[in-house]
C-alpha positions in Angstrom: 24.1 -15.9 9.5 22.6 -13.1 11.4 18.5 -12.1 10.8 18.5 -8.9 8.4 17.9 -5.3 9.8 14.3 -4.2 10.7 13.6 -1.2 8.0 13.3 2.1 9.9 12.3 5.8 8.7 12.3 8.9 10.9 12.4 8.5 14.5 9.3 6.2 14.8 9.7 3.3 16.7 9.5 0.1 14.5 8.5 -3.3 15.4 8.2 -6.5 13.2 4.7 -6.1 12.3 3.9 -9.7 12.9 4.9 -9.1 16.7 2.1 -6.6 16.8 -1.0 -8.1 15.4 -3.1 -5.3 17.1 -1.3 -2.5 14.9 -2.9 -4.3 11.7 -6.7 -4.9 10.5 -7.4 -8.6 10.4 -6.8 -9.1 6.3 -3.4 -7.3 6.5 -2.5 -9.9 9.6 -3.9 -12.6 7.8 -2.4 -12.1 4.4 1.6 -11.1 6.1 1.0 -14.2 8.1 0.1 -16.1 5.0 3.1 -14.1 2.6 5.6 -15.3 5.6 5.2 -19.1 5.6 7.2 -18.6 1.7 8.8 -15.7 2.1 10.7 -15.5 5.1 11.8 -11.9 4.9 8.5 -11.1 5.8 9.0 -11.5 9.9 11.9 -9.8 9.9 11.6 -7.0 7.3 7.5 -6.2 7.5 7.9 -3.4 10.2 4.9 -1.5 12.0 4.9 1.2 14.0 1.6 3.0 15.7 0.6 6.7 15.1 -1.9 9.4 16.0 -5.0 8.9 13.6 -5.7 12.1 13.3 -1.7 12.8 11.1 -3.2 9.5 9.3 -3.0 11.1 5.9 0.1 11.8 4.0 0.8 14.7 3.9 0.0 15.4 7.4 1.9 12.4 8.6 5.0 13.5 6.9 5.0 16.8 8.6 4.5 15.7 12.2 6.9 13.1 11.8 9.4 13.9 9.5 9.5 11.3 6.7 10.4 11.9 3.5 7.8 12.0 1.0 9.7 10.0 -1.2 9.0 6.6 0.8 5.4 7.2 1.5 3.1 5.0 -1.2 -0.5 5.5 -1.6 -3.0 2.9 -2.2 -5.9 3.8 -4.2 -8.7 1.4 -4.9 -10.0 1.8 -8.2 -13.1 0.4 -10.5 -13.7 0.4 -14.1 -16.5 -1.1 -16.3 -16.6 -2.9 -19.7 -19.8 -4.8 -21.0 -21.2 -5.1 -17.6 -18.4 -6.8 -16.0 -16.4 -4.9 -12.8 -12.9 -4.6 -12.6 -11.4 -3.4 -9.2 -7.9 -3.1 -8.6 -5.5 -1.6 -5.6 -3.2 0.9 -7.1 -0.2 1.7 -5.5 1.8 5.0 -6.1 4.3 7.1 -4.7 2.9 9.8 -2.7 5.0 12.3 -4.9 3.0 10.8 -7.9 -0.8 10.7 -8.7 -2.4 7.1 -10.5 -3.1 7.4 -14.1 -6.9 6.5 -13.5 -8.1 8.1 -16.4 -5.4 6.7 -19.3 -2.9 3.9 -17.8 -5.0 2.3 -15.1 -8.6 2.3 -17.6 -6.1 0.7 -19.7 -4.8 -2.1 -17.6 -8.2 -2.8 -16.5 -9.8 -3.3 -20.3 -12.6 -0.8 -18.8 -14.2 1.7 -20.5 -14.0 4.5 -17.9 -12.4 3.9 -14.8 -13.3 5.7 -10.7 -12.3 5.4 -7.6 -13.9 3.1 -5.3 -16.9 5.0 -3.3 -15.4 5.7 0.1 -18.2 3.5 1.7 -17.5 0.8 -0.7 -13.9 0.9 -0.1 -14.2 0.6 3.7 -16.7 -2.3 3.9 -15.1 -4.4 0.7 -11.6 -4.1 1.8 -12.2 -4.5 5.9 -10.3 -1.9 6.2 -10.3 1.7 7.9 -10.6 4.5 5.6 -7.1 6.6 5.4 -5.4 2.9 5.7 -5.9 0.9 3.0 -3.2 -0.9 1.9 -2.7 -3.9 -1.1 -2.0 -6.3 1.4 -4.9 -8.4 2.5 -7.4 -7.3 -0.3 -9.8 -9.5 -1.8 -8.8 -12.0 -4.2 -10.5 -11.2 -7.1 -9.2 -7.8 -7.2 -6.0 -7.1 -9.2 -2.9 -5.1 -7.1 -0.9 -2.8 -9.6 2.2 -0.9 -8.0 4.4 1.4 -9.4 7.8 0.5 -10.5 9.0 3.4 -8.7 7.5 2.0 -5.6 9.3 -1.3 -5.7 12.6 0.0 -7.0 15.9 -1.1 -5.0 16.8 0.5 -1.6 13.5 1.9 -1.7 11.2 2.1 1.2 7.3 1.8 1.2 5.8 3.7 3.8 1.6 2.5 3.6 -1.0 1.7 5.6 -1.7 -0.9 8.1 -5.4 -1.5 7.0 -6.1 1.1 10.2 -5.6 4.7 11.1 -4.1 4.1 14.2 -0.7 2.4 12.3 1.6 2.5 8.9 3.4 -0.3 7.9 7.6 -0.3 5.9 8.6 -2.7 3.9 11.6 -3.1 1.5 9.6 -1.9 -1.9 11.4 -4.4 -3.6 9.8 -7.0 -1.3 6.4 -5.9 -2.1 7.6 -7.0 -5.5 7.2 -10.6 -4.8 3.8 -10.1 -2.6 2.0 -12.8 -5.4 -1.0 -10.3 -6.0 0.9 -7.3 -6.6 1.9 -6.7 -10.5 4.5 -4.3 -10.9 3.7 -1.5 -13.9 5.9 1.0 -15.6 4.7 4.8 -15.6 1.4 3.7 -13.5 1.8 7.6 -12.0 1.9 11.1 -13.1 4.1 13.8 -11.6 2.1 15.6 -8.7 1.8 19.3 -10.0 3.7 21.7 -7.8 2.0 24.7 -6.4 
């Protein structure tokens, strides 16, 4: 039984992303590492490839390098507040989407008003670079809600790497079973056209 196919998008070159440890912030490394010992799609279906930090963001990187903004998901990390008790969660969307922070996400987290993380904050509670945050590796105590139209079938997830420098592809319906991740119906809103 042959190993299944690497996931590729565009014309980047993609490697398993546990052959290239140096493409991915230590928690990301740590947690694939971790995901793969019981899931063994991981090594061969968790692809990385290495990109110009400066076409980081997506918009930007789908331009230069012609991906479809259809596969590219966006993590946002988000806070909310009830009785004095913080709620932080990852929320991953599809970059043709925007997170319902204000209604769906307050919601899920029981919170009274819900923001995003302070940039700051995000960077040096995640250990990860700013423009590359992604769900895996996060810490523990923090909740990882994704889109159902990220994880959908035949779907790719384009997302960061933890760093700038990188963007990792997975099979969305593989970042299903990540064991954080809880997958939630109508977490997005359409992104208004201009």
């Amino acid at each position: 039984m042959s190993e299944p196919a690497l996931p590729r998008l565009g014309s980047l070159p993609w490697t398993p992303a546990l052959d290239r440890p140096d493409l991915l912030a230590d928690p990301v490394r740590d947690a694939l590492a971790a995901w793969a010992e019981d899931e063994p799609r991981v090594r061969h279906e968790v692809a990385v490839t290495e990109i110009d930090p400066d076409h980081a963001d997506t918009a930007t990187l789908n331009a230069v390098y012609e991906l479809p903004p259809s596969a590219s998901a966006n993590c946002v990390l988000v806070a909310g507040r009830r009785g004095g008790e913080e709620r932080v969660a990852a929320v991953v969307v599809l970059a043709t989407t925007r997170a319902d922070v204000n209604r769906r996400v307050r919601t899920l987290l029981d919170a009274r008003k819900a923001s995003f993380l302070a940039h700051d904050r995000a960077v040096a509670e995640s250990g990860m670079e700013f423009g590359g945050i992604t769900p895996l590796g996060l810490p523990g105590q923090w909740r990882v809600l994704v889109d159902s139209r990220v994880t959908a079938p035949g779907a790719p997830a384009l997302m960061g790497s933890g760093l700038r420098r990188s963007k990792i592809l997975l099979p969305g319906d593989l970042l299903a079973t990540f064991p954080p991740v809880e997958v939630v119906e109508d977490l997005a809103l359409p992104t208004v056209q201009t």
